[in-house]
C-alpha positions in Angstrom: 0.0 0.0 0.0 1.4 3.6 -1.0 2.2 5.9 1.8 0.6 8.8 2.0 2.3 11.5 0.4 1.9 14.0 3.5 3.4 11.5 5.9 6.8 11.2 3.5 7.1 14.8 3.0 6.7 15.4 6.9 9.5 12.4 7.4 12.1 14.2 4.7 11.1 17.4 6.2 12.4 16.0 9.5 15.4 14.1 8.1 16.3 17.5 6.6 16.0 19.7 9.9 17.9 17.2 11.7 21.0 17.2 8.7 20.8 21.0 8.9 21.5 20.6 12.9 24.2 17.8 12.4 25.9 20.1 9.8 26.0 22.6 12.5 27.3 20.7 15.3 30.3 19.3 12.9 31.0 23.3 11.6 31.4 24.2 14.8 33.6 21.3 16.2 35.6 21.3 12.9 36.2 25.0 14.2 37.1 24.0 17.6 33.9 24.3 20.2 33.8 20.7 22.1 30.9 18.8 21.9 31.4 16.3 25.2 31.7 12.6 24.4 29.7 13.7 21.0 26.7 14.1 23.1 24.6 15.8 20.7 25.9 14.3 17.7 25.4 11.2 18.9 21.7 11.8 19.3 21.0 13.9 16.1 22.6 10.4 14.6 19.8 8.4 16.7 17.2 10.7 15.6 18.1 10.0 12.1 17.9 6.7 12.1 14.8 6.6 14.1 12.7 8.8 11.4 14.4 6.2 8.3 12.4 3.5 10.4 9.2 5.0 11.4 6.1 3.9 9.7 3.3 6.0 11.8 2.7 9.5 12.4 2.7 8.7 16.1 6.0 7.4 15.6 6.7 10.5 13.7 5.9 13.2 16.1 7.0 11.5 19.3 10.8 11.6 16.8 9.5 15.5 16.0 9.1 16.2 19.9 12.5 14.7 21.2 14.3 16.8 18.0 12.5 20.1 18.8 14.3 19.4 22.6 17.8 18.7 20.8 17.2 21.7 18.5 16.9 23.9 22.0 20.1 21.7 23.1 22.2 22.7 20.4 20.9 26.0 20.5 22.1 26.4 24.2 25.2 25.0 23.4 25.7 27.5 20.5 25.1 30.1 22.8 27.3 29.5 25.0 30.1 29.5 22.7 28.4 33.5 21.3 26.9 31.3 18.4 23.1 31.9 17.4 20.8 29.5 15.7 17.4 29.9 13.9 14.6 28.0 14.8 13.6 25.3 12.3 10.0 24.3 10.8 8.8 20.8 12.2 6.2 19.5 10.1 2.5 19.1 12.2 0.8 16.2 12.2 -2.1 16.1 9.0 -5.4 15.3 10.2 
């Protein structure tokens, strides 16, 4: 059965959000800010992986909730090394 088209935009919306975050994090190591133990990597890399496998739009937006809290991670870290960050567009569940 196809998926419905909504559901795969909102999952490579999602995927694309969370690249643009990882892309951020390895700028700003490759520049010298410390990310401990690869913390935040290490969960953007969970959080990609998670929405390759999801199937649901439960699944979906329980993936969208914990990446809004790593985008307000990684935006806190930025911060505190005089970095800003914009705030990204997370898809919303179709009814």
């Amino acid at each position: 059965m196809p998926k419905n088209p909504q559901f795969i935009e909102a999952k490579e919306d999602v995927a694309d959000n969370l690249e643009a975050i990882q892309l951020s994090l390895i700028r700003c190591v490759d520049e010298g800010m410390i990310d401990l133990e690869d913390l935040l990597y290490n969960q953007v890399l969970d959080l990609l992986e998670d929405v390759r496998i999801v199937n649901t739009w439960d699944e979906l937006m329980e993936i969208v909730t914990r990446a809004k809290t790593l985008e307000i991670d990684v935006a806190a870290w930025l911060s505190r090394h005089g970095r800003t960050s914009i705030s990204l567009p997370w898809p919303k569940r179709e009814v």
